[in-house]
TIDREN-891226 format. One record per atom (N, C-alpha, C): residue in one letter; x, y, z. Coordinates in steps of 0.05 Angstrom, whole numbers, padded with zeros to 5 digits, always signed. Example, Ala and Ser with C-alpha at 12.3 -4.5 7.8 and 13.67 -1.06 7.14 Angstrom:
<pts>
A+00264-00114+00156 A+00246-00090+00156 A+00264-00066+00156 S+00257-00045+00142 S+00273-00021+00143 S+00258+00001+00157 
</pts>
This chain:
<pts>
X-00132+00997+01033 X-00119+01001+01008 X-00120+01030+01001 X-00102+01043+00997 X-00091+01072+00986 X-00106+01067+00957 X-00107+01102+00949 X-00110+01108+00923 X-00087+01100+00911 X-00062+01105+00913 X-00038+01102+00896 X-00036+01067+00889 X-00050+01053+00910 X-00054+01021+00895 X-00069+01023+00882 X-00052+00995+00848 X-00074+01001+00833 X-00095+00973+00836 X-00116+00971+00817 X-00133+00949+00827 X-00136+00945+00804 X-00131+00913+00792 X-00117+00895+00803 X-00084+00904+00802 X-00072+00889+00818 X-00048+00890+00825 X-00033+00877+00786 X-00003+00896+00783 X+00001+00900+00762 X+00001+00867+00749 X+00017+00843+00759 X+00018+00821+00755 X-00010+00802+00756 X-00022+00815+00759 X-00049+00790+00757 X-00067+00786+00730 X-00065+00774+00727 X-00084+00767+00703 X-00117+00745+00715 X-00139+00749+00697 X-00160+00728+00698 X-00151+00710+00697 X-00159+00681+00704 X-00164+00660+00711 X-00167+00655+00669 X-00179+00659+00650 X-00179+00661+00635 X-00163+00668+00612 X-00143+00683+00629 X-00121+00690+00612 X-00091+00679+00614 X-00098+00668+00644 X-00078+00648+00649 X-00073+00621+00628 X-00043+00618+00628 X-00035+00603+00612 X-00040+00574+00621 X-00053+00554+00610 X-00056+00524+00625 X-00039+00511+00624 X-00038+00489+00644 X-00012+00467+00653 X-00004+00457+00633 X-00023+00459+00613 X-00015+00435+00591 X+00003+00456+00559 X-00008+00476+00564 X+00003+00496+00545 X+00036+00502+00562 X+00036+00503+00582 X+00060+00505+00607 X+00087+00492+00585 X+00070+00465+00600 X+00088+00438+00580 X+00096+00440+00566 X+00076+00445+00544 X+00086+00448+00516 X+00102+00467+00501 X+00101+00492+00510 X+00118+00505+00499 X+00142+00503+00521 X+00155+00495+00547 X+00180+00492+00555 X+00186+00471+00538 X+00171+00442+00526 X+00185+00431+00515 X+00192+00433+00484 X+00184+00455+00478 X+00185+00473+00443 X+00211+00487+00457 X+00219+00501+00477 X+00238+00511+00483 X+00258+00495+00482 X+00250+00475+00512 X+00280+00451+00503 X+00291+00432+00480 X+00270+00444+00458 X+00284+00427+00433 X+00287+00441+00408 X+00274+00468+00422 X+00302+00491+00408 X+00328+00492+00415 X+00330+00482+00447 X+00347+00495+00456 X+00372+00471+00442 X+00364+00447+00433 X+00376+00429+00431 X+00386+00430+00406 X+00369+00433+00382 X+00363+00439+00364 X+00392+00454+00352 X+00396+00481+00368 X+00411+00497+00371 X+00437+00488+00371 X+00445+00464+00392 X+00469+00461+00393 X+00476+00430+00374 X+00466+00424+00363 X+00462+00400+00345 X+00449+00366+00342 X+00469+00350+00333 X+00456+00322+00334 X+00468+00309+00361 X+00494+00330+00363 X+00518+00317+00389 X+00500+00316+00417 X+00482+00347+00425 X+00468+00349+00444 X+00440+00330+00438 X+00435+00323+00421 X+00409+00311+00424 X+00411+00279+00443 X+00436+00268+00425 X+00454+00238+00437 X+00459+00247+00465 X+00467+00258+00468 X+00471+00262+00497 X+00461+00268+00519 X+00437+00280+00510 X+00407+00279+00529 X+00395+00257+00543 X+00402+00241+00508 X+00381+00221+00504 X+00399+00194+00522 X+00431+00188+00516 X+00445+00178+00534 X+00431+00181+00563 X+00431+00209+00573 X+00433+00214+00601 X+00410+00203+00610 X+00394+00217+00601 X+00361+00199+00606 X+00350+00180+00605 X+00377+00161+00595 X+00377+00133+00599 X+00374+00124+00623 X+00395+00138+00644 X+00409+00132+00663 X+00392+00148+00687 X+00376+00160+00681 X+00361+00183+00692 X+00336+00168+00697 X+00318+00168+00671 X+00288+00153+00674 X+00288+00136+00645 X+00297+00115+00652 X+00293+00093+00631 X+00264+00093+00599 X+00243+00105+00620 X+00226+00117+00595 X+00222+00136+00581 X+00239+00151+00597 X+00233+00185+00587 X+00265+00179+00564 X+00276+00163+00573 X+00309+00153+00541 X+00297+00144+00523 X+00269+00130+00526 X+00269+00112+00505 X+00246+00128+00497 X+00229+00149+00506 X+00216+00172+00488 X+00230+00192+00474 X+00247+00204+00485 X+00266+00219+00470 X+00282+00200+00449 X+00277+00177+00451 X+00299+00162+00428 X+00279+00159+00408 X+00251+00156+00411 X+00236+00151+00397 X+00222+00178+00381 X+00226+00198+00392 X+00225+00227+00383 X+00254+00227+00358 X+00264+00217+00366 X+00292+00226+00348 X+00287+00214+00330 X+00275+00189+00336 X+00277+00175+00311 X+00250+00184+00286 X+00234+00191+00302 X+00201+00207+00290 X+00209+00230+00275 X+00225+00244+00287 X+00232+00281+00271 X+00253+00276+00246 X+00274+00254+00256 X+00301+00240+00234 X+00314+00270+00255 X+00324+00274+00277 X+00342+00277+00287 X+00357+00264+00300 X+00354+00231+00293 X+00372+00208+00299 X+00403+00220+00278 X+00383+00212+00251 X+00412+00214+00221 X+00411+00240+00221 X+00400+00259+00218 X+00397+00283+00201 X+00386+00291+00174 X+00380+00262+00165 X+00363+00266+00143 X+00339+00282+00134 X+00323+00286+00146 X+00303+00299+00146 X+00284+00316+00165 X+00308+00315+00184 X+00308+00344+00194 X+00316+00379+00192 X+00303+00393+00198 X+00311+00418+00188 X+00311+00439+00203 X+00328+00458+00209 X+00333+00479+00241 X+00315+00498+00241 X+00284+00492+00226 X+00264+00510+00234 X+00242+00501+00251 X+00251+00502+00283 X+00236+00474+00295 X+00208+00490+00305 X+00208+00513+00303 X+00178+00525+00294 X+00165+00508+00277 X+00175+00517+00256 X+00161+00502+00230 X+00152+00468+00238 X+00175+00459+00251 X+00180+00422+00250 X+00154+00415+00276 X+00150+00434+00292 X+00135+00425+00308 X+00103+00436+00306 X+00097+00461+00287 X+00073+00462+00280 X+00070+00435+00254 X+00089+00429+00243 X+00079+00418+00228 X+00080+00377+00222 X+00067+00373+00247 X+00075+00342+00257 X+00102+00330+00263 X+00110+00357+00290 X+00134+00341+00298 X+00166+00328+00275 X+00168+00350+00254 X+00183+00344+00244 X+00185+00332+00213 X+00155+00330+00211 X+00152+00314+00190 X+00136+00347+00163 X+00152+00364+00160 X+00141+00388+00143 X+00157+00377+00127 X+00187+00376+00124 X+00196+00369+00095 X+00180+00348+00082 X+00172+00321+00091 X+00166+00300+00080 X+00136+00311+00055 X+00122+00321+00082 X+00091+00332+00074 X+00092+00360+00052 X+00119+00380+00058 X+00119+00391+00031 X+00131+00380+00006 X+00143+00366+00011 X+00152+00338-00020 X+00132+00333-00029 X+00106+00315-00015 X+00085+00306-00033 X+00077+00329-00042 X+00069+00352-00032 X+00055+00374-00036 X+00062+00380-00065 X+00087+00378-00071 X+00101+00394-00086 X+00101+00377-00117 X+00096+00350-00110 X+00092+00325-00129 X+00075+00324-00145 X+00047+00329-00115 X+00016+00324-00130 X+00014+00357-00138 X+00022+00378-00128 X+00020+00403-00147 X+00027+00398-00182 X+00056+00392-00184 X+00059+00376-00206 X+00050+00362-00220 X+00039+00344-00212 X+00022+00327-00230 X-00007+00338-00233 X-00019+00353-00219 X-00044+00362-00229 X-00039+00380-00247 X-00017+00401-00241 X-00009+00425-00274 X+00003+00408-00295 X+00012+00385-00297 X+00031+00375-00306 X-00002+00359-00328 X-00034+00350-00320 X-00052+00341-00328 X-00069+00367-00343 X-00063+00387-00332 X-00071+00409-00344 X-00069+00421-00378 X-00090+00430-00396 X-00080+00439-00422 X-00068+00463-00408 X-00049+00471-00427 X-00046+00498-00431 X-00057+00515-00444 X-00073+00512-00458 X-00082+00525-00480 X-00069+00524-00512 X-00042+00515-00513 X-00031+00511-00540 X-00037+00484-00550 X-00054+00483-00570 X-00065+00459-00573 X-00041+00451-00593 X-00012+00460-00602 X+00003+00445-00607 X+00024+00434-00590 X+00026+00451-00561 X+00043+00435-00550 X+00023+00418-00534 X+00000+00420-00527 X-00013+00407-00509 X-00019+00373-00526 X-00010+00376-00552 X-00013+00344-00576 X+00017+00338-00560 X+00033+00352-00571 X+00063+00344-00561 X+00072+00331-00529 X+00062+00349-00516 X+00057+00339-00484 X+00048+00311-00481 X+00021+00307-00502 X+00002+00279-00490 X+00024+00258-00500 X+00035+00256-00524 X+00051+00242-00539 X+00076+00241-00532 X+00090+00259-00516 X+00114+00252-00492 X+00102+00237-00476 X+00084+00240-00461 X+00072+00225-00436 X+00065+00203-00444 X+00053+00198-00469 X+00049+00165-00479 X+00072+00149-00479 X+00081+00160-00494 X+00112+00152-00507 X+00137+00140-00473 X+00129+00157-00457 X+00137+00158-00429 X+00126+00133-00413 X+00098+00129-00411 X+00082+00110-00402 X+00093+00082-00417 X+00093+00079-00445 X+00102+00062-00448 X+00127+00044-00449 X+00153+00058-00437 X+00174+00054-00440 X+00181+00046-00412 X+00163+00057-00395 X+00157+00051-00361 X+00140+00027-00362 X+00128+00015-00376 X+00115-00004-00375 X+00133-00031-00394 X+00143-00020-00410 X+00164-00032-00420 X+00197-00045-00404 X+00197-00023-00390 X+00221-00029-00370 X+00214-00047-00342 X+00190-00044-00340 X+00179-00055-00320 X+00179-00086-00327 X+00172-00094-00342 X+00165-00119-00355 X+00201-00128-00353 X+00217-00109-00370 X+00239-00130-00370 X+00244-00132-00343 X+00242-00111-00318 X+00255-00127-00296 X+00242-00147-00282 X+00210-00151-00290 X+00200-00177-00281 X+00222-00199-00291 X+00218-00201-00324 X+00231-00221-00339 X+00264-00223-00320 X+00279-00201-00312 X+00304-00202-00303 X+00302-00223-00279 X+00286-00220-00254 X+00279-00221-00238 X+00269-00254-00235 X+00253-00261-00259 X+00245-00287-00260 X+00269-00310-00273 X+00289-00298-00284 X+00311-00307-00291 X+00329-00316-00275 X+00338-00295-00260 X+00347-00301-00234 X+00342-00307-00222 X+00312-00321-00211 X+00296-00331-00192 X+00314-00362-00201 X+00302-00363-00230 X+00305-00385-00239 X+00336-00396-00234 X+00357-00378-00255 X+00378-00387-00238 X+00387-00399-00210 X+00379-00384-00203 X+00383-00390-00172 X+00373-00415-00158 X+00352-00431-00171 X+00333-00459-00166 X+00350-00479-00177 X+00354-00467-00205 X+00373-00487-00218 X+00395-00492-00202 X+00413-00480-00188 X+00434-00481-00177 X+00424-00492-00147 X+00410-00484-00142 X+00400-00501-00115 X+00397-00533-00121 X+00381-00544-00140 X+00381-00570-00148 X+00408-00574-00157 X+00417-00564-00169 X+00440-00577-00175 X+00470-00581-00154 X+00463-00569-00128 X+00480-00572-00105 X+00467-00603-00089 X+00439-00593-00096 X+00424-00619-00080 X+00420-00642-00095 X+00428-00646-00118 X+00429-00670-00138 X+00460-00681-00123 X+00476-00661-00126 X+00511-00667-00121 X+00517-00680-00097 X+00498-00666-00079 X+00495-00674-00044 X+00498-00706-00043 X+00466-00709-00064 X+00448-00739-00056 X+00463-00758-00061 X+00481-00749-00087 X+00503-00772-00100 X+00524-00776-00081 X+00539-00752-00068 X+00557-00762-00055 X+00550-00775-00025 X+00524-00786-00014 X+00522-00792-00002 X+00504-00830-00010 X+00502-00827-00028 X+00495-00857-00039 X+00518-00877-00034 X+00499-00900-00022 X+00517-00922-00006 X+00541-00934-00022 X+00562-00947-00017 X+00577-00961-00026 X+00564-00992-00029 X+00573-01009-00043 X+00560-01030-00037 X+00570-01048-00012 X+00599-01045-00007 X+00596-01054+00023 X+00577-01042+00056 X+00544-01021+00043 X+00543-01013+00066 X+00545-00985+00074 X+00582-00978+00064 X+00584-00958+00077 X+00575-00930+00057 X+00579-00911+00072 X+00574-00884+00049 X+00602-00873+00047 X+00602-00862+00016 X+00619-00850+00001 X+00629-00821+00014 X+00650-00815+00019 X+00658-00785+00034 X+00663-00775+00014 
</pts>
């Protein structure tokens, strides 16, 4: 080996700094669903088609991925698949909604310090509570109405039934 070689050779890295099989994986397959990502819902179906026909399990994982992220509909997916895949495969919008709910409701339990709007606040929220508890009740009551309806009218198809099938007195039954 010459002085002008250097030691180590420019491409080598430790054993330690080498990237593992399983990190390999994972980010080609962060790549291939950017790359998919990229071209829309049309390329995702069509993967997922092919791979039908390709490896019967690897269609019905990718179908089941689509259906996990909502890059089936598009509902609740979103083209920051950084984001979608640090943050459970897709599921960051769902988990910043609650976030954003229970933030809400803990400032929303909070005084402010104006102890006249903080009277005003409790007394919307009462006033609120009970109109939700109020509404609630009538759609039981709705609900048990229409239950009821609906029994009544059942007996009364099966009252109609029984009659038109009661014997004649020669024997036969009535059509």
């Amino acid at each position: 080996m010459s002085s002008t070689e250097s030691y180590p050779p420019a491409g080598y890295r430790p054993a330690t700094e080498r990237p593992s099989i399983l990190s390999n994986i994972v980010s080609g397959l962060r790549r291939g669903v950017e790359f998919l990502d990229e071209r829309g819902r049309g390329a995702w179906w069509a993967v997922t088609i092919l791979s039908f026909f390709v490896a019967p399990p690897l269609g019905v994982a990718l179908l089941l991925f689509m259906l996990g992220t909502g890059r089936m509909f598009g509902h609740r997916h979103h083209h920051n698949s950084d984001r979608a895949l640090s943050c459970g495969w897709g599921r960051g919008k769902m988990r910043e909604g609650w976030e954003d709910r229970m933030r809400s409701a803990r400032s929303a339990m909070r005084p402010s310090g104006n102890a006249a709007f903080d009277s005003y606040k409790a007394d919307t929220l009462r006033r609120l509570e009970e109109e939700q508890r109020a509404f609630e009740e009538f759609l039981g009551r709705l609900r048990e109405a229409k239950d009821k309806a609906e029994f009544d009218q059942f007996m009364e198809d099966r009252a109609r039934r029984a009659a038109d099938r009661t014997p004649t007195e020669d024997g036969e039954q009535a059509a």
